[in-house]
Phi, psi and omega in degrees: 000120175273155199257003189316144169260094178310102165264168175250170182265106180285141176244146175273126165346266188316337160255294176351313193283262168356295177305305194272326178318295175275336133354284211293318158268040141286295203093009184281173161248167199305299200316299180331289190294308186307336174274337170283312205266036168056055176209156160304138173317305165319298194314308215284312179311321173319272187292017143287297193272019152267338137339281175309337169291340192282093177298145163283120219279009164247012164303290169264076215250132142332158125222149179233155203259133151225165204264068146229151159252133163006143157257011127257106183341136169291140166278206198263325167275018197257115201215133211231169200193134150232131164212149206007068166079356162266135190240120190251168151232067182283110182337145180283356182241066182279164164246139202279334181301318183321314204271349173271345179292314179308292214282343171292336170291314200277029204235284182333326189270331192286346204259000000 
């Protein structure tokens, strides 16, 4: 009989997001992912559906509009957005789950 002692592992908000984020692009099902990435199915299942519960704070992001120019231009396939201090620059035929992970990371570093 082993006398070994089990902790569980505290996971932080920002890997929680991480975890269901790459769940969500794997195309796996939870158990699948959750068994490669060495974590319980109960976590990934949770923290989804406390996410979801969650609005997404990149559904509706401020912006403010300003009078400079760049010093490189956006072409026309081009589309260029700052938020929380960031300046992304994305193809106009961008994916969108990618620019909400993103503007969700980067709105999470901003509070």
């Amino acid at each position: 009989m082993s006398s070994a002692v089990v902790r569980r592992r505290r996971f932080t908000d920002e890997e929680r997001r991480q975890f269901v984020a790459a769940w969500r692009r794997s195309g796996l099902s939870q158990s699948e992912f959750a068994r490669r990435a060495g974590i319980a199915q109960a976590y990934v299942s949770r923290w989804s559906r406390e996410q979801q519960a969650t609005p997404d704070a990149s559904a509706l992001v401020p912006v403010r509009v300003v009078d400079d120019t760049p010093d490189r231009q956006a072409s026309a396939s081009e589309m260029r957005i700052r938020v929380a201090g960031a300046e992304i620059t994305f193809a106009s035929d961008f994916d969108r789950k990618a620019l909400a992970d993103v503007l969700s990371i980067l709105e999470t570093r901003r509070c």
